[in-house]
VOZADO-904556 format. One record per atom (N, C-alpha, C): x, z, y negated; residue in one letter. Coordinates in steps of 0.05 Angstrom, whole numbers, padded with zeros to 5 digits, always signed. Last residue first. Layout:
# VOZADO-904556
XZYA
...
//
This chain:
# VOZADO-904556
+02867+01177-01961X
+02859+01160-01940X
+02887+01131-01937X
+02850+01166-02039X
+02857+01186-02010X
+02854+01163-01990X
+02884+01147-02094X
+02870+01150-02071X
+02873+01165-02039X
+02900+01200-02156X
+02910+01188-02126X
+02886+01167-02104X
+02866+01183-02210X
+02866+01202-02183X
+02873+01191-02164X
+02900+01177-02268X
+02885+01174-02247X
+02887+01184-02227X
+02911+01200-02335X
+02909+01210-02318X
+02887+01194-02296X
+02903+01172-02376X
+02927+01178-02385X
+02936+01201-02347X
+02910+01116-02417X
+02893+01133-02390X
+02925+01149-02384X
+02899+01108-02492X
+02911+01110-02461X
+02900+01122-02443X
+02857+01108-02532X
+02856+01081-02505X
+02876+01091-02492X
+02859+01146-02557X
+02876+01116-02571X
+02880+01104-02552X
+02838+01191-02532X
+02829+01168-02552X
+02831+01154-02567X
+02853+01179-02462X
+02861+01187-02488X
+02846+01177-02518X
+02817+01187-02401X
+02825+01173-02424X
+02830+01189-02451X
+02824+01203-02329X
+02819+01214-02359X
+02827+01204-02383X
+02786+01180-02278X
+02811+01175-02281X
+02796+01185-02328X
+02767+01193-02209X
+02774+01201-02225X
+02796+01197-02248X
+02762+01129-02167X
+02766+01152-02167X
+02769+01160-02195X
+02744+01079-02158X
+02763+01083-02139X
+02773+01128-02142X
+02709+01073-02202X
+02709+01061-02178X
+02727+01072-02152X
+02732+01096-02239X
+02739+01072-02238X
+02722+01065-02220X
+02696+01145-02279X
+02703+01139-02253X
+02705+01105-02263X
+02725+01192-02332X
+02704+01174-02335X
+02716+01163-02300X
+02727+01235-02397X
+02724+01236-02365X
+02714+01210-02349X
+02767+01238-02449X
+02742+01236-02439X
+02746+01232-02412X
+02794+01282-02504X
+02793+01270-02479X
+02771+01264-02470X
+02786+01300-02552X
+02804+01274-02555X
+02806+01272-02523X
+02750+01339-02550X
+02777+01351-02559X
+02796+01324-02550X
+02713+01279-02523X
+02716+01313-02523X
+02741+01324-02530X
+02687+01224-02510X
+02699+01240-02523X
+02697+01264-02521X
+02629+01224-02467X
+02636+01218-02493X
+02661+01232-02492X
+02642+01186-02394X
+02623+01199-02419X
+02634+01208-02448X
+02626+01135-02347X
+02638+01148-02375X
+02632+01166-02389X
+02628+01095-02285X
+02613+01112-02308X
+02635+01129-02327X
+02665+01050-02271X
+02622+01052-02264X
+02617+01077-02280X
+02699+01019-02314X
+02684+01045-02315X
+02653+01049-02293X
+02724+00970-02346X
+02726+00975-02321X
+02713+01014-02300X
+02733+00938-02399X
+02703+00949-02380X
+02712+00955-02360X
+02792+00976-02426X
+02772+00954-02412X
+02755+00954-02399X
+02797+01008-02495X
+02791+01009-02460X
+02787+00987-02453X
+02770+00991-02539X
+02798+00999-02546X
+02804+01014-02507X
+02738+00935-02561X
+02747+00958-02537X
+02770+00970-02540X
+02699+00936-02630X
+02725+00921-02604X
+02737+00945-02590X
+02669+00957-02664X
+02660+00941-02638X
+02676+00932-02627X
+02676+00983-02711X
+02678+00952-02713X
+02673+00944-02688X
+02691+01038-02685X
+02671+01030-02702X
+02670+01004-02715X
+02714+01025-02618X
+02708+01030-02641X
+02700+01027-02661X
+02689+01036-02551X
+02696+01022-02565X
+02696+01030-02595X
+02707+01031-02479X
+02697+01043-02505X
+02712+01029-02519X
+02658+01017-02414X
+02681+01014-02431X
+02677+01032-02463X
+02632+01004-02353X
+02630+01018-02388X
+02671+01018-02390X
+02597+00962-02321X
+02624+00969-02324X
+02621+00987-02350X
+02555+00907-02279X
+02560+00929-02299X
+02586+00947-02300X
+02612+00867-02248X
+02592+00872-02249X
+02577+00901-02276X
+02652+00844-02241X
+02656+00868-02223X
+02626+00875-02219X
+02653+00810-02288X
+02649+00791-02266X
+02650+00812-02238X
+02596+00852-02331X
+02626+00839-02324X
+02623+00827-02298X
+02558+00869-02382X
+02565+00858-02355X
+02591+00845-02356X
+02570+00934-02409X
+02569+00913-02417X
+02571+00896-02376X
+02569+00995-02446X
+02564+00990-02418X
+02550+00953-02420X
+02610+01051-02478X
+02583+01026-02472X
+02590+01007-02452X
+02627+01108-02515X
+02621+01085-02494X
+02601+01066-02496X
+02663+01102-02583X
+02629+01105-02561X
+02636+01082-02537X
+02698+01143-02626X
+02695+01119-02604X
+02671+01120-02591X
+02705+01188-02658X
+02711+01151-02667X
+02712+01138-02641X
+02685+01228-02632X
+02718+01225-02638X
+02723+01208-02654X
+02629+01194-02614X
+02647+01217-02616X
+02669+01217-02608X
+02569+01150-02622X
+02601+01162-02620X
+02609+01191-02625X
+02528+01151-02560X
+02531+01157-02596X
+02556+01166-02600X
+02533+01104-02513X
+02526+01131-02519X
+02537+01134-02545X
+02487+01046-02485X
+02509+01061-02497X
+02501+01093-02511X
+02482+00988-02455X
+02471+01013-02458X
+02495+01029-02477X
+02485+00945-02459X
+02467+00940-02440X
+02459+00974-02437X
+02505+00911-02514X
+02502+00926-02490X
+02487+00929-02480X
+02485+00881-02565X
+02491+00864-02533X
+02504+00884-02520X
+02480+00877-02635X
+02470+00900-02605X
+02470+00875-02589X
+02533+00883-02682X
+02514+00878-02663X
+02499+00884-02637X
+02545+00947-02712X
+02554+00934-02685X
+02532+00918-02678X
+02510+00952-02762X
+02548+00950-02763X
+02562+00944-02738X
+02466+00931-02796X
+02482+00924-02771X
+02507+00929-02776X
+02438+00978-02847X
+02449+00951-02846X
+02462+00960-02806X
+02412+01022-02858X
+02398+01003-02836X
+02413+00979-02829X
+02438+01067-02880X
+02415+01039-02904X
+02414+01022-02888X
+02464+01087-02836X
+02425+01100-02851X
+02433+01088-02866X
+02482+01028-02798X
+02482+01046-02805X
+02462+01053-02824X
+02468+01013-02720X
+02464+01010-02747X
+02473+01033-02770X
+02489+00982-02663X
+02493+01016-02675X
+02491+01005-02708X
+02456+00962-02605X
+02482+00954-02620X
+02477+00982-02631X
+02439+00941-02538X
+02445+00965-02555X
+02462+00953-02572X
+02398+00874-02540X
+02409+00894-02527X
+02424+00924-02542X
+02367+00830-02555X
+02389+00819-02549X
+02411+00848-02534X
+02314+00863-02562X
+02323+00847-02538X
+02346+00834-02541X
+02351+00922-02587X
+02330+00899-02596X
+02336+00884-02566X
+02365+00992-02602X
+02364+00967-02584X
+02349+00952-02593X
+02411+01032-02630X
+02390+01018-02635X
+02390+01003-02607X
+02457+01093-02659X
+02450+01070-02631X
+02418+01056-02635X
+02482+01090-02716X
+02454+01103-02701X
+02455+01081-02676X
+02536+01129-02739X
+02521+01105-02731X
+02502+01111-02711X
+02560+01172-02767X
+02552+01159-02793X
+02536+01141-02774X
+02570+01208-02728X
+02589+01201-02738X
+02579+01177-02752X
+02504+01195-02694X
+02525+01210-02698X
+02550+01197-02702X
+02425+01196-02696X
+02455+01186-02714X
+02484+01198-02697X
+02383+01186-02649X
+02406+01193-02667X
+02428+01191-02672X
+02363+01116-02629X
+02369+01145-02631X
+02380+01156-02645X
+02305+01075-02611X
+02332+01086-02633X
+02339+01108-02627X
+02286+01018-02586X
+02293+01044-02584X
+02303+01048-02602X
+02270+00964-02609X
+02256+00982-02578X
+02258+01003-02580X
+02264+00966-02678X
+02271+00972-02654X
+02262+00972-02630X
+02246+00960-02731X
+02241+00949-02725X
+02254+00947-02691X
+02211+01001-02781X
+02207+01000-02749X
+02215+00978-02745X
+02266+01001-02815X
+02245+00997-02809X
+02245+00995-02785X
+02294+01065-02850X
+02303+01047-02830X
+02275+01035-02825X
+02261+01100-02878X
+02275+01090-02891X
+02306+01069-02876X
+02201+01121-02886X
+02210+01108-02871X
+02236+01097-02893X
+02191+01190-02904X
+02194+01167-02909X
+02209+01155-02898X
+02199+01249-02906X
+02183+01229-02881X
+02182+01211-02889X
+02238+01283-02916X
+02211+01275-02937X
+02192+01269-02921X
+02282+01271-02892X
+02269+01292-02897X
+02244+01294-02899X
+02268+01199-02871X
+02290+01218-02891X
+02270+01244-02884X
+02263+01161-02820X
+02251+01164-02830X
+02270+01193-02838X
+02266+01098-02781X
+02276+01123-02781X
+02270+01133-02803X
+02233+01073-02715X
+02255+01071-02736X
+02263+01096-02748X
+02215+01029-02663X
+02232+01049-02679X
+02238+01051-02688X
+02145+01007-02636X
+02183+00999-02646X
+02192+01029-02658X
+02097+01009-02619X
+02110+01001-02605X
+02145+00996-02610X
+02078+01079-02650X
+02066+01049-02646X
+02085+01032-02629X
+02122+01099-02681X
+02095+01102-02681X
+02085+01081-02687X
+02178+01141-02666X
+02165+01121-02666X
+02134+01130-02667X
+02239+01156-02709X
+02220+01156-02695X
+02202+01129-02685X
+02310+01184-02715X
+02296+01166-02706X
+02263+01170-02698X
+02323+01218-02784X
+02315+01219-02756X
+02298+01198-02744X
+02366+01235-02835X
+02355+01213-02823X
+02344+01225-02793X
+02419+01265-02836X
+02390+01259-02864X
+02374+01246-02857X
+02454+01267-02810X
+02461+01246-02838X
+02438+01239-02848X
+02401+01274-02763X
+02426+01273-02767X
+02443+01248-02789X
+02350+01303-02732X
+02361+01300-02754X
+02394+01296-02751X
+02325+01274-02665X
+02340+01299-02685X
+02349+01274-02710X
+02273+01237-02647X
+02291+01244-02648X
+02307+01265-02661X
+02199+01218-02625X
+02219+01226-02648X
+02253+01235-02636X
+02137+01198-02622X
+02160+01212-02604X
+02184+01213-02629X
+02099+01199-02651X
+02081+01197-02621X
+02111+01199-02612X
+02094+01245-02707X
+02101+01221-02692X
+02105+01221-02664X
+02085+01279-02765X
+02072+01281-02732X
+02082+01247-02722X
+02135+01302-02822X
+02106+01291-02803X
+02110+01289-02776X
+02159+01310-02867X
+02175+01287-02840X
+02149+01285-02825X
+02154+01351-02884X
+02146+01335-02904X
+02142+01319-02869X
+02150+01402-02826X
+02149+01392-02854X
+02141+01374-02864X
+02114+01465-02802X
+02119+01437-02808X
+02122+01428-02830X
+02154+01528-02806X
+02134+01513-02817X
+02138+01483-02815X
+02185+01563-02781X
+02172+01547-02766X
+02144+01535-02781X
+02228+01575-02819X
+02211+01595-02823X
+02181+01589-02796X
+02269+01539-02818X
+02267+01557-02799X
+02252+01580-02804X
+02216+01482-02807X
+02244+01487-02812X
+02243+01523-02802X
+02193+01432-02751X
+02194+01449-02760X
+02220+01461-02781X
+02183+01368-02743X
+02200+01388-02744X
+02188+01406-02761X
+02148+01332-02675X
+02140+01344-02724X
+02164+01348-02712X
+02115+01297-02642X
+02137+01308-02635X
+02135+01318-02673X
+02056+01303-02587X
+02074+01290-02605X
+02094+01304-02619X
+02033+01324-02534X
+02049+01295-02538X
+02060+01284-02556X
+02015+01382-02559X
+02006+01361-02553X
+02009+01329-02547X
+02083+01379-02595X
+02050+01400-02583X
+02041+01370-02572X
+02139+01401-02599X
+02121+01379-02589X
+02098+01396-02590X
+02201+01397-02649X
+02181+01418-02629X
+02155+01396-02629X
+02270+01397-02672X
+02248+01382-02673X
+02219+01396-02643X
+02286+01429-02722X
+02281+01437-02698X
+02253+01421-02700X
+02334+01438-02783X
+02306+01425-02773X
+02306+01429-02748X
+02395+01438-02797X
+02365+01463-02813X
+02334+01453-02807X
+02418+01394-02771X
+02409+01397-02804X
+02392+01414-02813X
+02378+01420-02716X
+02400+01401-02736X
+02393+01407-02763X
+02358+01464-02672X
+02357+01456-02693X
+02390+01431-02702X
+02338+01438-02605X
+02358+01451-02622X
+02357+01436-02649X
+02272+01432-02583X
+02305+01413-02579X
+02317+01435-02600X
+02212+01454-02551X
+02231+01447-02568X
+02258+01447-02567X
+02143+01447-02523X
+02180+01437-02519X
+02190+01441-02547X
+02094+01467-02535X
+02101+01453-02510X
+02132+01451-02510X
+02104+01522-02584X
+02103+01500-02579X
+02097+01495-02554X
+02107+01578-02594X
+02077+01565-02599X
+02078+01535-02593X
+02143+01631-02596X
+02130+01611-02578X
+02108+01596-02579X
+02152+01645-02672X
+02145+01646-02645X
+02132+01623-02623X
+02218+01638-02693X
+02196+01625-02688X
+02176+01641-02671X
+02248+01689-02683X
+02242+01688-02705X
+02218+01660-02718X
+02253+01741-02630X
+02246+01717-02644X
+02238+01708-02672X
+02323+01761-02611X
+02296+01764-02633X
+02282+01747-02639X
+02367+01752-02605X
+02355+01742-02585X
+02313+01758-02595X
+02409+01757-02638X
+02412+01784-02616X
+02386+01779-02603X
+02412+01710-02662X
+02436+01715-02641X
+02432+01736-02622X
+02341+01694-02653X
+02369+01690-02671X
+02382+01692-02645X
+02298+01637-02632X
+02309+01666-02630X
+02327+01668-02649X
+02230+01595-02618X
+02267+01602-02637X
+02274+01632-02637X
+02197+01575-02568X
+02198+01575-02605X
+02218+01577-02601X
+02145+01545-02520X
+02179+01542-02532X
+02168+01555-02572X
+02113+01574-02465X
+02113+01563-02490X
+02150+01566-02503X
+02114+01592-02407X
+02109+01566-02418X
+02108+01559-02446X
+02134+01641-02418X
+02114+01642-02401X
+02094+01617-02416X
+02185+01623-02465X
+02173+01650-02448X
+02152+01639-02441X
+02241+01590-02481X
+02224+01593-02472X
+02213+01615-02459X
+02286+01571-02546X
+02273+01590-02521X
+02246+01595-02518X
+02331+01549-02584X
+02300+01543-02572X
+02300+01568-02545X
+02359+01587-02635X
+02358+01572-02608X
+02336+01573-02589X
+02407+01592-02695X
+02365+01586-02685X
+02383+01578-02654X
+02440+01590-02731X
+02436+01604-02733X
+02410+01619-02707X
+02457+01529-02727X
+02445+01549-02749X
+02427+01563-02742X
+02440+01541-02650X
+02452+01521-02682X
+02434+01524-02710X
+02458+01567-02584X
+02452+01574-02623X
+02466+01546-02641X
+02431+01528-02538X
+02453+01535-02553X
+02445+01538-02582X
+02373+01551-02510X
+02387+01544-02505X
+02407+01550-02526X
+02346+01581-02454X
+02357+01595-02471X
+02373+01571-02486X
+02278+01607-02408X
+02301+01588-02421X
+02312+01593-02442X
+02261+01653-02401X
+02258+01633-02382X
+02273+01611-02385X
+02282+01718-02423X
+02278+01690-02433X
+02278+01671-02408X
+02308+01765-02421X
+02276+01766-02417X
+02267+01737-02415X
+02350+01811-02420X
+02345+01785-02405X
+02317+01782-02400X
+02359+01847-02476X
+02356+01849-02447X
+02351+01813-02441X
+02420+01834-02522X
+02394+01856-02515X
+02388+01846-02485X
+02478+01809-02500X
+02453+01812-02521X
+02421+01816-02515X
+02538+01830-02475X
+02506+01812-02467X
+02490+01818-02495X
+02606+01811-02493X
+02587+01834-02490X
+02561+01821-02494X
+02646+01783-02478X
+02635+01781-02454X
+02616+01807-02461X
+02662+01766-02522X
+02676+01788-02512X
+02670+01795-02489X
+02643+01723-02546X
+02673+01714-02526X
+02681+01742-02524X
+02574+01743-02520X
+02594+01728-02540X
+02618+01723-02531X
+02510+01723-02484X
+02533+01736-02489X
+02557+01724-02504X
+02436+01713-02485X
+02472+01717-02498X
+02489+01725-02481X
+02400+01705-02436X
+02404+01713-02452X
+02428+01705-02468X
+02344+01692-02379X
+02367+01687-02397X
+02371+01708-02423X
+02337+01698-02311X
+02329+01701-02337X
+02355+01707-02358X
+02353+01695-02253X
+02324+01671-02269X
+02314+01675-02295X
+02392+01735-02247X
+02373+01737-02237X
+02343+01724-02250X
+02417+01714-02314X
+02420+01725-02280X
+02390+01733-02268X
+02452+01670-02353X
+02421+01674-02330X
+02438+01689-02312X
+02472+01643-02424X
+02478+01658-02393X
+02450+01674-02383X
+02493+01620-02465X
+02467+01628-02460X
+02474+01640-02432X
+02541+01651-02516X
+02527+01626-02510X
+02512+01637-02494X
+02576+01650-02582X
+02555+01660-02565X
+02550+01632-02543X
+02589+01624-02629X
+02601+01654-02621X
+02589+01656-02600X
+02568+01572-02636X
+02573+01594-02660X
+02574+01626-02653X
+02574+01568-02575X
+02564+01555-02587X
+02560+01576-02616X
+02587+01554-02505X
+02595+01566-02525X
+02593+01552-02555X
+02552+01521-02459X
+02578+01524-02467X
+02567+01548-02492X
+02528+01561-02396X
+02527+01545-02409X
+02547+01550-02435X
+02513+01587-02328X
+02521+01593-02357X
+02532+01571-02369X
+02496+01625-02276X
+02489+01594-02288X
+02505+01612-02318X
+02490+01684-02255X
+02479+01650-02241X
+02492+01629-02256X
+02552+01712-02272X
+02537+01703-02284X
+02524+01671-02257X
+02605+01730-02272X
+02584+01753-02261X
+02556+01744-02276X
+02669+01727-02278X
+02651+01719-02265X
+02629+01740-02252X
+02696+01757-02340X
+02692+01753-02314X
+02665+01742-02295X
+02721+01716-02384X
+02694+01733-02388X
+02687+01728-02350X
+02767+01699-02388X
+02764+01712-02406X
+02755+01730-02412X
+02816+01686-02334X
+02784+01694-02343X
+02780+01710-02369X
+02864+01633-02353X
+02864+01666-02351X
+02816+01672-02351X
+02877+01591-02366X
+02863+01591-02345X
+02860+01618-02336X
+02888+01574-02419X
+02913+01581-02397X
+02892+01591-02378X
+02838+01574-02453X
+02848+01556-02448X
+02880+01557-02436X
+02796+01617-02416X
+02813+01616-02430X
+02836+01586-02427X
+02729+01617-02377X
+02765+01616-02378X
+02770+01617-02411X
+02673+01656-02355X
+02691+01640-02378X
+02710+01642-02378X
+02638+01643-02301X
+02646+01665-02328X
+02661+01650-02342X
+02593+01653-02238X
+02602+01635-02272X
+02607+01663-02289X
+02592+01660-02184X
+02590+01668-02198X
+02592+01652-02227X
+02627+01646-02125X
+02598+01668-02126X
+02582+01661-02155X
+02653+01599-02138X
+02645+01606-02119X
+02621+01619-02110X
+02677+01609-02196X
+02683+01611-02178X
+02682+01608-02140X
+02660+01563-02252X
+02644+01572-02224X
+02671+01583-02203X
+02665+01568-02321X
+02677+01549-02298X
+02666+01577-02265X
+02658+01549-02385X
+02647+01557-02361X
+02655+01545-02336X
+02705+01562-02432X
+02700+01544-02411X
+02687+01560-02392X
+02728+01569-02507X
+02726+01577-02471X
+02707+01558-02460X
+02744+01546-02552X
+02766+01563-02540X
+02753+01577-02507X
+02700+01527-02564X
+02712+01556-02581X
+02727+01568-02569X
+02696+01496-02503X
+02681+01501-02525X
+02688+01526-02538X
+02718+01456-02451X
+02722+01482-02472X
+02708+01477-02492X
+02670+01436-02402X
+02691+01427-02424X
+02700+01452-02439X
+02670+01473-02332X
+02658+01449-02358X
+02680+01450-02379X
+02666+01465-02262X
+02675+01475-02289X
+02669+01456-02306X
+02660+01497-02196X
+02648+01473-02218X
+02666+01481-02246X
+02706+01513-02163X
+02680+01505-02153X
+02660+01483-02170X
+02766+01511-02187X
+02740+01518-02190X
+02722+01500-02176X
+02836+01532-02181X
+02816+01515-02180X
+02783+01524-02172X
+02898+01543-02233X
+02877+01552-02215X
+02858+01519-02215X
+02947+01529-02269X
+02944+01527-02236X
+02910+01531-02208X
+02928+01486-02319X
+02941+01514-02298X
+02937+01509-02267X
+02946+01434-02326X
+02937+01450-02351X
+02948+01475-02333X
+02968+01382-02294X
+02951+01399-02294X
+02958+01419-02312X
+02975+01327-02342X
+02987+01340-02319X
+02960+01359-02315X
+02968+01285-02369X
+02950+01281-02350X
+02968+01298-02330X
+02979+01307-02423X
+03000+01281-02420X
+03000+01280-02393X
+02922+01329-02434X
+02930+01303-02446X
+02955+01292-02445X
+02919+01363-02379X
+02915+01363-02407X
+02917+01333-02414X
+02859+01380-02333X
+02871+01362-02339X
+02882+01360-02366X
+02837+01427-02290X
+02837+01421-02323X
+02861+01402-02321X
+02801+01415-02233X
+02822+01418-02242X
+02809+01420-02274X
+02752+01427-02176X
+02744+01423-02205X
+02772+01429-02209X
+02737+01405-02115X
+02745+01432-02127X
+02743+01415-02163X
+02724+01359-02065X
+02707+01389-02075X
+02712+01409-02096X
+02760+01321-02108X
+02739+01329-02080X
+02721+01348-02087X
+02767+01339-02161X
+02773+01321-02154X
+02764+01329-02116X
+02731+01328-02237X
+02726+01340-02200X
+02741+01322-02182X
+02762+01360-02289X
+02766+01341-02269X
+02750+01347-02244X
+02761+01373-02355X
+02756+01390-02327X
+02744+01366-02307X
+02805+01370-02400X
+02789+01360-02389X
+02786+01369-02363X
+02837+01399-02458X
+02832+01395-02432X
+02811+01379-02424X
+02878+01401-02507X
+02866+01381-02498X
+02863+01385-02476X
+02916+01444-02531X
+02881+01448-02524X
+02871+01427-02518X
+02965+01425-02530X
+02958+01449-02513X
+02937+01453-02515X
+02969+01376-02545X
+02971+01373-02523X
+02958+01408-02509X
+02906+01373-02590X
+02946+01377-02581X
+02945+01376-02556X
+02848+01365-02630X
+02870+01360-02609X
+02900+01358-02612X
+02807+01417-02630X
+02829+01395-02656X
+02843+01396-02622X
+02746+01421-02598X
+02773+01439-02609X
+02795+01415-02620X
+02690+01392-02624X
+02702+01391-02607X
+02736+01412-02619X
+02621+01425-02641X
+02642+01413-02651X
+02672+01409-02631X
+02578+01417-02590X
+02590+01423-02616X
+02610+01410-02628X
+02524+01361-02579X
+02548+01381-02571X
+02565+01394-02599X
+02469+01338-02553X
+02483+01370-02575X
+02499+01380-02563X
+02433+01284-02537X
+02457+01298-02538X
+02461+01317-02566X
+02369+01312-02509X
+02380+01294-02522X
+02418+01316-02534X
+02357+01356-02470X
+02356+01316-02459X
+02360+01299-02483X
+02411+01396-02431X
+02406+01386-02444X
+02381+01355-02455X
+02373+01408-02362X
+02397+01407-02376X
+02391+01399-02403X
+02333+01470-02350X
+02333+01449-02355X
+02363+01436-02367X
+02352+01532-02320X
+02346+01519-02346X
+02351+01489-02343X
//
C-alpha cells in the first residue's frame, strides 16, 4: 500500500510520562523512548511506529503485530505490513491483500482489497482492480470503486479524482456543492485548499472561495492554521485568510500539539526547527530533519544522530555517538 500523501493522523494519546512514547531507530533496531528519554521497555524491533489507541505496529523480523504501551504483544505478529490504529481498527495485508483487524486482533471479513486505508467517520478509501471508493468497518462497500484515487474522509467529505481533477464526495458518494478543481486538498475547520489556474486558495462547503487565490501553494488546515507559500516563502494563515505567521520558510509542516516544524537557512545551512503559533522557536534550527508532534513527542536527526523533543522545547533524549 502506498504511504499516506497528504497528512492524517489521529488523534494523539494525552500525554504522561507513562503514554508518551516515541519509537526510535537506533542502528539497525527500533527502541520506545518515554518522555524523561529513558527506555519505555525492554524489547527491540526491526521497525516500529507511533502508538495509536493505545497500540503500535512494530516488526519483529518475520512479521507485524501490535504492542501494548509496556511492550507486551497485544496482537501477535502475523501480519506483511500493517498500519496505525484508527476508530477501533486498522488495515493490515497478507499475502498482497488487505483488510481490518481491531485491538482484539479479530480480522474483518476476507482479504480482498488492493489497498486499505485508515477508518475516518466511519469510511476508508479502498482500492480494487484499479479503481478507489469507500468501505465501512466490516469492509462493505459503501462508495463504490469508481474513482482514479481517493484520500480519507474529513469533516464527513472524501476528497476523490477522476480524470486529473480533484471534487469531494459526501458519504452517500455524491459530489458536492465544493465542485471540480484542477487539484485540491482535505477539509479542515470548514475550509479546503484549492487550485484553479496558477495560485491557491480556499474554498467553504458550499464551494465558495473564501481565502483568495492568492498562493503558490496551500494546504490544509490544522489546529486553526493553514500552511501557505508566496515567494517570500511558507508562512500559516488563518480561515478569514488573515497572516498569522509571515511566510519565510523554506518549508514546513501543519501544526500539531501547538507546534510546527519548519525549515529555515542557517550558517550549518538548511536546518528545521519548531515553532509556535506566533512564530518564535521554541527549538533551535538545528534539525537536518523533523517530524510533527505526537502524544507530546517528536522524532527528529541532529546530524549526528537520533535525538527526541518535548513539546515545551526540551530534548529530552540524544543518541550516544558511535565510533
Amino acid at each position: 500500500m502506498p504511504p499516506p500523501r497528504t497528512p492524517a493522523r489521529s488523534k494523539p494519546d494525552p500525554l504522561s510520562v507513562a503514554t508518551a512514547l516515541c519509537a526510535v531507530p537506533l542502528g539497525d533496531i527500533y527502541r520506545y523512548i518515554d518522555a524523561r528519554g529513558e527506555l519505555a521497555f525492554a524489547g527491540s524491533f526491526c521497525q516500529a511506529r507511533p502508538f495509536f489507541e493505545g497500540l503500535a505496529a512494530a516488526h519483529d523480523g518475520n512479521r507485524w503485530g501490535y504492542l501494548g504501551t509496556h511492550g507486551q504483544w497485544r496482537i501477535a505478529p502475523a501480519f506483511d505490513d500493517a498500519c496505525d490504529f484508527s476508530e477501533g481498527v486498522a488495515s493490515v495485508c497478507q499475502q498482497g491483500r488487505w483488510r481490518f483487524v481491531d485491538a482484539q486482533g479479530r480480522t474483518t471479513g476476507e482479504a480482498t482489497f488492493a489497498a486499505l486505508g485508515p477508518l475516518r467517520h466511519g469510511l476508508a478509501r479502498a482500492a480494487q482492480q484499479g479503481r478507489w471508493g469507500y468501505v465501512d468497518r466490516r469492509g462493505g462497500w459503501r462508495i463504490a470503486p469508481a474513482w482514479d484515487d481517493a484520500f480519507d474522509f474529513s469533516e464527513g467529505l472524501g476528497r476523490v479524482e477522476r480524470g486529473g481533477r480533484s471534487a469531494f464526495v459526501d458519504d452517500r458518494g455524491l459530489v458536492t456543492a465544493a465542485g471540480w478543481h484542477a487539484e485540491a486538498g482535505d477539509f479542515v475547520d470548514g475550509v479546503a485548499p484549492v487550485r484553479d489556474g496558477d495560485h491557491w486558495g480556499y474554498v467553504n462547503r458550499q464551494g465558495v472561495p473564501c481565502i483568495g487565490a492568492a498562493w503558490r501553494e496551500a494546504r490544509s488546515f490544522a489546529e486553526g492554521l493553514g500552511p501557505v507559500r508566496s515567494d517570500a516563502g511558507w508562512g500559516f494563515v488563518q480561515n478569514t485568510g488573515r497572516v498569522a505567521i509571515a511566510p519565510r520558510f523554506a518549508q514546513v509542516q501543519g501544526f500539531s500539539e501547538g507546534l510546527a516544524a519548519v525549515q529555515l537557512p542557517t550558517e550549518s545551512g538548511m536546518r528545521w526547527s519548531y515553532v509556535g503559533r506566533d512564530g518564535r522557536a521554541v527549538v533551535a534550527a538545528r534539525f537536518a530533519w523533523a517530524t510533527p508532534m505526537h502524544g507530546g513527542l517528536a522524532l527528529a536527526h541532529d546530524g549526528a544522530g537520533m535525538t527526541v523533543i518535548h513539546r515545551t522545547g526540551v530534548i529530552v533524549f540524544s543518541e550516544e555517538p558511535t565510533g
